[in-house]
C-alpha positions as CSV (number, residue, x, y, z in Angstrom):
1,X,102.0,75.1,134.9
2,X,101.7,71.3,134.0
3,X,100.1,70.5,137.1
4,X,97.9,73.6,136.9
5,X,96.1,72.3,133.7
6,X,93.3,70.4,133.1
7,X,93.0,66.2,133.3
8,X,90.8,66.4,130.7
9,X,92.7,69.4,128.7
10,X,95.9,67.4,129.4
11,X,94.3,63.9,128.1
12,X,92.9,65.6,124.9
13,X,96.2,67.3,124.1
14,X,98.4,63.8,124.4
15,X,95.5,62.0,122.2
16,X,96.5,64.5,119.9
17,X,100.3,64.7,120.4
18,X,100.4,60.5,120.4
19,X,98.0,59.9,117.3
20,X,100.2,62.2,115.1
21,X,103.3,60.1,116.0
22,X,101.5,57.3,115.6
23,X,101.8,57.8,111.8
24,X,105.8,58.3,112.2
25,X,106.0,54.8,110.1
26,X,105.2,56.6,107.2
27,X,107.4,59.5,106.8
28,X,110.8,57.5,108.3
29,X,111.7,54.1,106.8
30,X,112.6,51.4,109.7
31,X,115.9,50.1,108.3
32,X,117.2,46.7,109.2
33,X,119.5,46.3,112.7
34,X,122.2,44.0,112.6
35,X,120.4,40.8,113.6
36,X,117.8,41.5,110.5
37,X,114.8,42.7,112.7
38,X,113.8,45.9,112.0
39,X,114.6,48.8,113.7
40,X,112.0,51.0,115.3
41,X,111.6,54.7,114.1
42,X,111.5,57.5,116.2
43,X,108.1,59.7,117.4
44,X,107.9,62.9,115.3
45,X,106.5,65.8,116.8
46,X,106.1,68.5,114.2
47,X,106.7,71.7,115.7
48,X,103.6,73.5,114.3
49,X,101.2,71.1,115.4
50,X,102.3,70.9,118.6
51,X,101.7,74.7,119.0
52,X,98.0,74.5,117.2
53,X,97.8,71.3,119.2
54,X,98.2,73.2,122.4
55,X,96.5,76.2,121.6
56,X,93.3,73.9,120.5
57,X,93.6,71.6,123.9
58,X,94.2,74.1,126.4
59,X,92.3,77.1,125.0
60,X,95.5,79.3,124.8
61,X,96.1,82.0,122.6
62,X,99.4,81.8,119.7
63,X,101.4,84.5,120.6
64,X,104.0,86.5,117.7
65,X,106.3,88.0,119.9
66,X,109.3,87.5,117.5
67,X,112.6,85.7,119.0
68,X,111.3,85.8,122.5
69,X,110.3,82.1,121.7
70,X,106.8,82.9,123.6
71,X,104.2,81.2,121.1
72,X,101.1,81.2,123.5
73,X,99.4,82.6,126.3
74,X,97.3,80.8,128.5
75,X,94.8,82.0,130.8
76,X,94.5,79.7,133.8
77,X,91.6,82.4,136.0
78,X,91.2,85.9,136.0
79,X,94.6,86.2,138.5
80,X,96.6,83.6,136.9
81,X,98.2,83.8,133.3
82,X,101.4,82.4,131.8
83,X,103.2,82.9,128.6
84,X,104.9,79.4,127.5
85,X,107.5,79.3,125.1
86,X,106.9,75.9,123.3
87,X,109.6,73.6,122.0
88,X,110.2,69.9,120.9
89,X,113.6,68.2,120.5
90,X,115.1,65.0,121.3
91,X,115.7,63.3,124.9
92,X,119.6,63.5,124.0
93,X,119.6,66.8,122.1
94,X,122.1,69.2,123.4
95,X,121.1,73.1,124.3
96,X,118.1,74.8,122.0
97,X,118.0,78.0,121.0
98,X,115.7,80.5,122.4
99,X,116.3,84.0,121.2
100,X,118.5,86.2,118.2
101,X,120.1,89.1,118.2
102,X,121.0,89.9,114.8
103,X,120.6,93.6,114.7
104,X,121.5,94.4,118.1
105,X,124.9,92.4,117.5
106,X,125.8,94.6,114.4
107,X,126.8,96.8,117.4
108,X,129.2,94.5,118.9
109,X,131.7,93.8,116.7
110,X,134.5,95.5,118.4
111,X,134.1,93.9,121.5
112,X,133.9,90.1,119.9
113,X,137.1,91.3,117.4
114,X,138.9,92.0,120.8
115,X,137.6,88.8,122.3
116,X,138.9,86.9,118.8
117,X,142.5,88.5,119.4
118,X,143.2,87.4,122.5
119,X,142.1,84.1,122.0
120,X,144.5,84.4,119.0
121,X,147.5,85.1,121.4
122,X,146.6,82.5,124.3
123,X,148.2,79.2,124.4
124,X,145.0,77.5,126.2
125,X,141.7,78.1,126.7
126,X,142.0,79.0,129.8
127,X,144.4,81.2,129.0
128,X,142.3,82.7,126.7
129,X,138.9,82.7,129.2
130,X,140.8,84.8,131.6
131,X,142.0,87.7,129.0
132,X,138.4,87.7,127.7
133,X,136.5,87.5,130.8
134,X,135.5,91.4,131.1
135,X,134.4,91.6,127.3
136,X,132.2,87.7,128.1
137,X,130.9,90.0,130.9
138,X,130.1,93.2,129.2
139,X,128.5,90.9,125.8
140,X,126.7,88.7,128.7
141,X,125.5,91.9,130.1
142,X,124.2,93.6,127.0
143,X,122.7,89.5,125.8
144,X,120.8,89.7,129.2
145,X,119.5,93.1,129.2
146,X,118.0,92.9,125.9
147,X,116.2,89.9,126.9
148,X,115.0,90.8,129.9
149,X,112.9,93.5,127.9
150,X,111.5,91.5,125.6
151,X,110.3,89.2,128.4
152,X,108.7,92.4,130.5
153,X,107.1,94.0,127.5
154,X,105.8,90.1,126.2
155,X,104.5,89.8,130.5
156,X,103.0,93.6,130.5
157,X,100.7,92.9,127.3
158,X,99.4,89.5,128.9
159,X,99.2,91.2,131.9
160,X,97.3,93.9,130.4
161,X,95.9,97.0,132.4
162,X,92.7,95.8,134.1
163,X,94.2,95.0,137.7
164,X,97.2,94.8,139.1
165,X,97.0,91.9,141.1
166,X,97.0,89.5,138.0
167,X,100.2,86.9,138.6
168,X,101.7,86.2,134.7
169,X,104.7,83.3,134.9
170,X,106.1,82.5,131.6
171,X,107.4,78.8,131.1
172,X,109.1,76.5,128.3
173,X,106.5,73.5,127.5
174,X,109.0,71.1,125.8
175,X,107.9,67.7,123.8
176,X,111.0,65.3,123.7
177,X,110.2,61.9,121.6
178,X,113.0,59.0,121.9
179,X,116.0,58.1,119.7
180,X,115.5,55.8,116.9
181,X,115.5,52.2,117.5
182,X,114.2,52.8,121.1
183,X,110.7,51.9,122.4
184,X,108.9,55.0,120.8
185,X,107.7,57.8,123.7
186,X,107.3,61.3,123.8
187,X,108.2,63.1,127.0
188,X,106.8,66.0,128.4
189,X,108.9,68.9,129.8
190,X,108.5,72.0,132.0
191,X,111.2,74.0,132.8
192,X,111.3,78.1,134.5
193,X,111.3,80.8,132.0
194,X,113.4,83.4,133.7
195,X,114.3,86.9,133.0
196,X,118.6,86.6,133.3
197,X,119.6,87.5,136.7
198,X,121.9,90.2,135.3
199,X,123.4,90.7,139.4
200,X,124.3,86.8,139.4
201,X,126.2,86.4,136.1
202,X,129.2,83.9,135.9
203,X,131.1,83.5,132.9
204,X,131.8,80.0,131.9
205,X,134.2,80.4,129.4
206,X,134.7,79.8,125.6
207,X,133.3,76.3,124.5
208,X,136.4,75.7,122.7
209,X,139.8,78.0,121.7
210,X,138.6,77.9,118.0
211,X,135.5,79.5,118.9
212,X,136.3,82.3,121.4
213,X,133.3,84.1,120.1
214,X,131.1,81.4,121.6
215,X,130.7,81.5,124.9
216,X,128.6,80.3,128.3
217,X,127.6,82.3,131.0
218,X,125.1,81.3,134.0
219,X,123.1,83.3,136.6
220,X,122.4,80.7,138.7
221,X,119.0,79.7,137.4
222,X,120.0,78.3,133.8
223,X,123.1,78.0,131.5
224,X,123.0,79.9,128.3
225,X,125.6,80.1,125.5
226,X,125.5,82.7,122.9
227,X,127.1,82.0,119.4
228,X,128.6,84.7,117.1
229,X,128.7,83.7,114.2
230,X,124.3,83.9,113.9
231,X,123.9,85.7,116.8
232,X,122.1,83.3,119.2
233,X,121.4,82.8,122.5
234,X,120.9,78.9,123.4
235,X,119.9,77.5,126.8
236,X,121.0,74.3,128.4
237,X,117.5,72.1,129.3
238,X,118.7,69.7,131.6
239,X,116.7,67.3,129.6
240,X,115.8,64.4,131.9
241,X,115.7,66.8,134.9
242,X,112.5,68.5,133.8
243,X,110.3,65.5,132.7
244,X,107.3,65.4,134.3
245,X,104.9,63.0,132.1
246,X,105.6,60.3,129.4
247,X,103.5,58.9,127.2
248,X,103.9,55.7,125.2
249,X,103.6,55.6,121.2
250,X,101.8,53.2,119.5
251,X,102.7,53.4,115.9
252,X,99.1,52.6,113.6
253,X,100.1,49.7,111.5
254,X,99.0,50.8,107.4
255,X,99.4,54.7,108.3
256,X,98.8,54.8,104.2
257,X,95.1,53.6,104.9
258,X,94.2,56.5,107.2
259,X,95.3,58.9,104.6
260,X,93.5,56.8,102.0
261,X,90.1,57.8,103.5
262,X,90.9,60.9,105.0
263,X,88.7,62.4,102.6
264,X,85.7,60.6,103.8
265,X,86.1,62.8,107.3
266,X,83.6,66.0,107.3
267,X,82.0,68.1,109.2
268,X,83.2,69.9,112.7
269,X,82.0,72.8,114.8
270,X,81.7,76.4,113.2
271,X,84.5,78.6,114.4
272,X,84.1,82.3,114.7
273,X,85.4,83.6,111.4
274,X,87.7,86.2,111.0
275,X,86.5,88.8,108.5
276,X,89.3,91.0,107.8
277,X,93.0,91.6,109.5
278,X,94.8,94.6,109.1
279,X,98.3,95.4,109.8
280,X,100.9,98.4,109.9
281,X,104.5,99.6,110.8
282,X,105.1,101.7,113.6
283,X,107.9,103.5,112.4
284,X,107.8,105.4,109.3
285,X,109.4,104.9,105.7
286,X,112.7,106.4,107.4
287,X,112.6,104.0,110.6
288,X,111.5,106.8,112.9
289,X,108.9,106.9,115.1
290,X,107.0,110.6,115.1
291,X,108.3,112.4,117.4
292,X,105.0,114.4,119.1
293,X,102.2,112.4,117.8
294,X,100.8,108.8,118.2
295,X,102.8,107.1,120.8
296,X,105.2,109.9,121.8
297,X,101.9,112.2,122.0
298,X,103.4,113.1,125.5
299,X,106.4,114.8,124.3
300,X,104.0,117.6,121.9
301,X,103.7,121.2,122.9
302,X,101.5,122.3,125.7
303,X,97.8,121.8,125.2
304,X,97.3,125.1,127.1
305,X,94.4,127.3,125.6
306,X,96.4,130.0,123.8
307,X,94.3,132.6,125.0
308,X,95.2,131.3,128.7
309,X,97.9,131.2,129.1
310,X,99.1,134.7,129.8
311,X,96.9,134.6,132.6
312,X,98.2,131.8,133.6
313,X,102.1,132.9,133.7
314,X,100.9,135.7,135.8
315,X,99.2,133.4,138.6
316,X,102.7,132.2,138.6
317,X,104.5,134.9,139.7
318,X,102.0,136.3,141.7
319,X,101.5,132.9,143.5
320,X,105.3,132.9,144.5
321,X,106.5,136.5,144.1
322,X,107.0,136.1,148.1
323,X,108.5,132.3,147.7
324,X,111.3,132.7,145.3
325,X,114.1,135.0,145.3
326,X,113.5,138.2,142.5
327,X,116.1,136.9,139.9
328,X,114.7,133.1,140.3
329,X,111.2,134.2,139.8
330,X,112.3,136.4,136.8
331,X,114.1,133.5,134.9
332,X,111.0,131.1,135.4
333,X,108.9,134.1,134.3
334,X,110.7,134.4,131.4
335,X,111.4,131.2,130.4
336,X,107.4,130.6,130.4
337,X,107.0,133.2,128.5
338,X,109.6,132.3,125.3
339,X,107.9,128.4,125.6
340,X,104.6,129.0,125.6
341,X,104.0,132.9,123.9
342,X,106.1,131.9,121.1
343,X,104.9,130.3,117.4
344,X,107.6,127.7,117.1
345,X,108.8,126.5,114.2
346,X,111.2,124.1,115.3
347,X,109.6,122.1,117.9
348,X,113.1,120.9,119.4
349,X,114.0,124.5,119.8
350,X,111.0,124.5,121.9
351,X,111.4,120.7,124.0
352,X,115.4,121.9,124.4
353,X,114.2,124.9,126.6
354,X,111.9,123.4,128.3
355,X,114.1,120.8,129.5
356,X,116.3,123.3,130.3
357,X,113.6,125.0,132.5
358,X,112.7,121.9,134.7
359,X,116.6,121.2,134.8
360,X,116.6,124.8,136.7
361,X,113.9,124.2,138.6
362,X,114.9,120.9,139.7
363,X,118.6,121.9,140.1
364,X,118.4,125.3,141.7
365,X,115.1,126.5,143.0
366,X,114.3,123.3,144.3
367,X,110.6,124.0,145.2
368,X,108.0,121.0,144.8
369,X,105.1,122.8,144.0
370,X,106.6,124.7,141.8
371,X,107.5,122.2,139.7
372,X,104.8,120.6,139.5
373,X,102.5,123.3,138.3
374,X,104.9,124.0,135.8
375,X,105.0,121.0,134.6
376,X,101.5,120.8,133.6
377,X,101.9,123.8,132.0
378,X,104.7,123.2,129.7
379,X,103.9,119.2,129.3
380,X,101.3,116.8,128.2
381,X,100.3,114.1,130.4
382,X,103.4,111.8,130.8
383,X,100.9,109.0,129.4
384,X,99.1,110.5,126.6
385,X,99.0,108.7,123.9
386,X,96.7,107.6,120.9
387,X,97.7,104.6,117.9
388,X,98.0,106.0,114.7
389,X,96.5,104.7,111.7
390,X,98.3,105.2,108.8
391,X,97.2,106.7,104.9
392,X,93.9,107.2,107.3
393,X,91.9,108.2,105.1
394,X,92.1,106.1,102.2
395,X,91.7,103.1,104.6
396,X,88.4,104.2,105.9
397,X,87.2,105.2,102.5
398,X,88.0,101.9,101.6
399,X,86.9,100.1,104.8
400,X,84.4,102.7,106.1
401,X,82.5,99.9,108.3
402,X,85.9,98.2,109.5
403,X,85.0,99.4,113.3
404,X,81.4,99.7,112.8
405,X,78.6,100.6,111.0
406,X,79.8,104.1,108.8
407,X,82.3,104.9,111.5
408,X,84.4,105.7,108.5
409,X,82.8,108.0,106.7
410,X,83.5,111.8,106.2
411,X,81.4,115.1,106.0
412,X,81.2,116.1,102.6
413,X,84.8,117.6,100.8
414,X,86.1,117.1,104.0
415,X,89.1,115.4,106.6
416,X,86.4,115.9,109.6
417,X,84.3,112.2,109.8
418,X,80.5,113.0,109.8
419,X,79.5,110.6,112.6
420,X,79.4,112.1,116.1
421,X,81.8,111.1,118.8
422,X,79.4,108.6,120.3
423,X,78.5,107.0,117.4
424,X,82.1,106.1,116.3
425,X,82.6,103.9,119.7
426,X,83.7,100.5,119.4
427,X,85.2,97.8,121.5
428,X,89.1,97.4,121.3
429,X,90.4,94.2,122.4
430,X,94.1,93.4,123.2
431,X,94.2,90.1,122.4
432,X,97.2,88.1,124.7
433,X,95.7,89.6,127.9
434,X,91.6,89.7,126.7
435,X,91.4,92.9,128.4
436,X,88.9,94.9,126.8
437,X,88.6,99.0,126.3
438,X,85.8,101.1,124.9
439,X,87.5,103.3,122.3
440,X,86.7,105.7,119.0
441,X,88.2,107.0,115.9
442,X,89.2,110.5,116.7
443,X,91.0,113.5,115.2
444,X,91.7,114.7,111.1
445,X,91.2,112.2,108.8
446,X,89.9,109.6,111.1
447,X,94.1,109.0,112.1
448,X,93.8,108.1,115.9
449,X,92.4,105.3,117.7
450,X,92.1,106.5,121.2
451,X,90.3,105.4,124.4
452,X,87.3,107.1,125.2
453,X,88.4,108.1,129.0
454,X,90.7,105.9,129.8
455,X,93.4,107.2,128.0
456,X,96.2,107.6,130.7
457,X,95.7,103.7,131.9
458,X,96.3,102.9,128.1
459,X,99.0,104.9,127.6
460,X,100.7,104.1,130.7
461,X,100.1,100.0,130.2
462,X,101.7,100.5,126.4
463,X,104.8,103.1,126.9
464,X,105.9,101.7,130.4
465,X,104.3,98.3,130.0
466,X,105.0,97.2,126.2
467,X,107.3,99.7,125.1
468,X,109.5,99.1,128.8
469,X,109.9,103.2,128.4
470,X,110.7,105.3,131.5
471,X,108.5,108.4,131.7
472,X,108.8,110.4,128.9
473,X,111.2,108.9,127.4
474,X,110.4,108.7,123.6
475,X,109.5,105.6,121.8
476,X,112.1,105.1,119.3
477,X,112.6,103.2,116.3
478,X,115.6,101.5,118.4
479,X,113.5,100.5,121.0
480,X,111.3,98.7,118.7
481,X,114.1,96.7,117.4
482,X,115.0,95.9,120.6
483,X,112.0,94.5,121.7
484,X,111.2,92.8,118.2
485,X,107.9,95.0,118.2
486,X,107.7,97.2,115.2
487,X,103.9,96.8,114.1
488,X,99.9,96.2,114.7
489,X,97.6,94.0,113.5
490,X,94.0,94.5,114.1
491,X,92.0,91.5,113.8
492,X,87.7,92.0,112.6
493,X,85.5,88.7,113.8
494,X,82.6,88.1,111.6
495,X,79.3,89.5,113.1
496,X,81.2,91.0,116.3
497,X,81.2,94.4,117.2
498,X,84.9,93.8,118.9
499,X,88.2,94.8,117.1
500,X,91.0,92.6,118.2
501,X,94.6,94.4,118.5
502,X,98.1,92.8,119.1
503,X,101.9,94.2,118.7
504,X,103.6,91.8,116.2
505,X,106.7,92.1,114.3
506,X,106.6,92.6,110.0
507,X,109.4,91.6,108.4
508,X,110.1,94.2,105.7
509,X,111.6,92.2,103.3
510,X,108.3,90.0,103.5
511,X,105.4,91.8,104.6
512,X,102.3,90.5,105.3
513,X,99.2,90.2,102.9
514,X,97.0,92.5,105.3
515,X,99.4,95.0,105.6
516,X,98.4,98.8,104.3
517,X,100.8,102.1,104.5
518,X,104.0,102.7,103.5
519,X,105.5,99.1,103.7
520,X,102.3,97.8,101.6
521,X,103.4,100.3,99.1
522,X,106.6,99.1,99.2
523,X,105.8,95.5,99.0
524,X,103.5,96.6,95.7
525,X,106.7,98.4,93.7
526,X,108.6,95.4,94.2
């Protein structure tokens, strides 16, 4: 990526990087070295303003994609994107984190108290390495697998769903400033960031016989080691290998003066200001994701005209009274009928025997065409979807010109909104990719935010893309904690008719100030 970027983007960034450390004289003491000269302090790099710093430089856009480490996205040309995970450290630091586990590892505490057993019994660590090496294996697998998901879903929403000939590489940008009492530089680093090559894996071994529960593994690409104790997965950087700049420090001699007369500094170019953010949970109160709405709107009942669908049973056995055998035709007959004549009350009673039909018809009849024009009897398209808003109503009444002029209002006494369709059109932007998509407020209450005709390249870019879902397979709130994605934000510009959207995690225990439903409740009766 380095060498993809800019001279001038590049130049601007390390003025900014290298005047920052400049000032390192004034937050670290030099102390005196034993001939009595004084001994030079190291660069600091502060990690947050090296992110702004490189979001600011390079035009690239902070990313909140939880532990994936991926803090911005940077759009090189309409076919070339990457996602960079930026980090600063020391030339002669060891390995760096660069993702957690907490949740998922809840899971694996059998395998890690079998792991810490036979360590117990071992009288080496090698000992030890072999009796453990299928649990290293089966942890190594389940470590890699989880990140490999978070690293598609975080490429899929750069990607975005405009064209499929967009090429996203994600990297680690690394800062690494010298020791102290050595001439002060900062070092630039690039190194690959890979999805684990799950098919390569080689188990390296404890670190040491005290801590079996840490371990190493490799697939060939990088080293990783993955510590029990807070759940984390660290990678070895090779630290001098993946240098590919160096700049030299020049510490300003009174630092105290500059911040003196900072206060004389004014001025700078207008920005576009953000108006309003808003931000909700996925999941509900109870951690579950609605089973036949919103983003499993696939998986709801037919959406067959009731008044059709009689007729349409009996095109069905009259199309292939001469193609199946009597008894075959009779079961598909009447399993039709009990799915889609009956009022169910239970709508798993209903999805059970449907599943049970396709399993028939896929199993024993075995006729193509069949199954496909049952399947778009009995099923929704496998990529229908729409994003809920939650406590709907009361947001709009609150916020009725959030996505445009009285797009939020309602009929009077009534959940219907009183604008038309085409009036309640806005532009929905997914921020990390820019891709743009003309959508409206639809359905009671003003619930659903849904493309305008579109709707099965959004659905399949989110479930298969963001979500890493197969098809129809149900979002779930287990998924989400997987991928570290369990909210929106939507993000409202000052005089812009665009609405921004990302996918970003909330922690619970600390929503955010924006945030509205269930968990803003929450956060209020605290």
């Amino acid at each position: 990526m380095w060498e993809d970027l800019k001279s001038s983007d590049k130049k601007r960034y390390q003025t900014l990087i290298t005047n920052f450390a400049s000032l390192s004289q004034a937050f670290s003491q030099k102390a005196d070295t034993d001939d009595g000269d004084l001994e030079q302090v190291a660069p600091i790099v502060n990690s947050k303003f090296q992110e702004t710093v490189f979001q600011r430089a390079f035009n690239a856009v902070a990313e909140d994609i939880a532990n994936t480490s991926y803090d911005a996205s940077l759009v090189l040309d309409d076919k070339h994107k990457y996602l960079v995970g930026i980090k600063s450290f020391g030339l002669s630091s060891g390995d760096q984190k660069v993702a957690q586990f907490k949740k998922d590892s809840q899971k694996w505490t059998e395998i890690l108290q079998k792991i810490q057993f036979h360590a117990s019994i071992s009288n080496s660590k090698e000992e030890a390495d072999e009796k453990n090496k299928a649990s290293y294996e089966t942890l190594a697998r389940y470590i890699s697998h989880l990140r490999n998901q978070r690293i598609a879903s975080s490429k899929a929403q750069i990607k975005g769903f405009q064209s499929e000939d967009v090429s996203v590489e994600s990297v680690y940008h690394v800062l690494m400033p010298t020791r102290k009492g050595q001439d002060p530089k900062i070092h630039v680093g690039e190194t690959s960031y890979l999805p684990i090559d799950i098919e390569q894996l080689q188990i390296l071994g404890a670190t040491n016989l005290n801590n079996p529960t840490n371990f190493r593994f490799t697939d060939g690409n990088h080293v990783y080691k993955y510590t029990a104790a807070d759940s984390q997965l660290h990678m070895t950087f090779n630290n001098q290998d993946i240098i590919v700049e160096t700049w030299d420090v020049s510490y300003v001699e009174d630092p105290f003066y500059l911040f003196e007369h900072l206060h004389e500094l004014s001025g700078g170019k207008e920005e576009q200001i953000v108006e309003q953010t808003v931000s909700w949970m996925i999941p509900n109160a109870k951690h579950e994701v609605e089973e036949s709405s919103g983003y499993n709107a696939f998986d709801g009942g037919s959406k067959l005209a009731k008044a059709d669908r009689e007729k349409r049973i009996a095109s069905i056995e009259t199309k292939y009274t001469s193609l199946l055998a009597e008894d075959e035709l009779k079961k598909v007959s009447d399993y039709l009928k009990e799915i889609l004549l009956i009022s169910w009350k239970k709508t798993e009673d209903m999805k059970s025997l449907r599943s049970e039909l396709m399993t028939y018809l896929m199993d024993t009849v075995q006729n193509i065409e069949l199954i496909n024009d049952i399947e778009h009897m009995i099923y929704r398209p496998i990529s229908e979807l729409y994003i809920p808003i939650p406590d709907a109503k009361h947001f709009h009444q609150t916020y009725p010109n959030f996505f445009g002029e009285a797009i939020g209002t309602f009929k009077e006494n009534s959940n219907k909104l009183a604008l038309p369709k085409e009036e309640r059109i806005f532009t929905l932007r997914f921020l990390p990719s820019g891709d743009e998509i003309e959508a409206y407020i639809n359905q009671d209450n003003g619930k659903a935010i849904q493309s305008t005709q579109k709707q099965g390249i959004l659905g399949e870019w989110i479930l298969r893309g963001v979500f890493q879902l197969k098809e129809r397979e149900r979002l779930t709130y287990e998924r989400l904690v997987q991928l570290e994605i369990n909210g929106v934000r939507l993000t409202k510009h000052k005089d812009s008719t665009v609405i921004g959207i990302e996918f970003i995690w909330i922690d619970e225990e600390n929503p955010p100030a924006d945030a509205i439903g269930w968990i803003a409740k929450q956060r209020e009766s605290d």
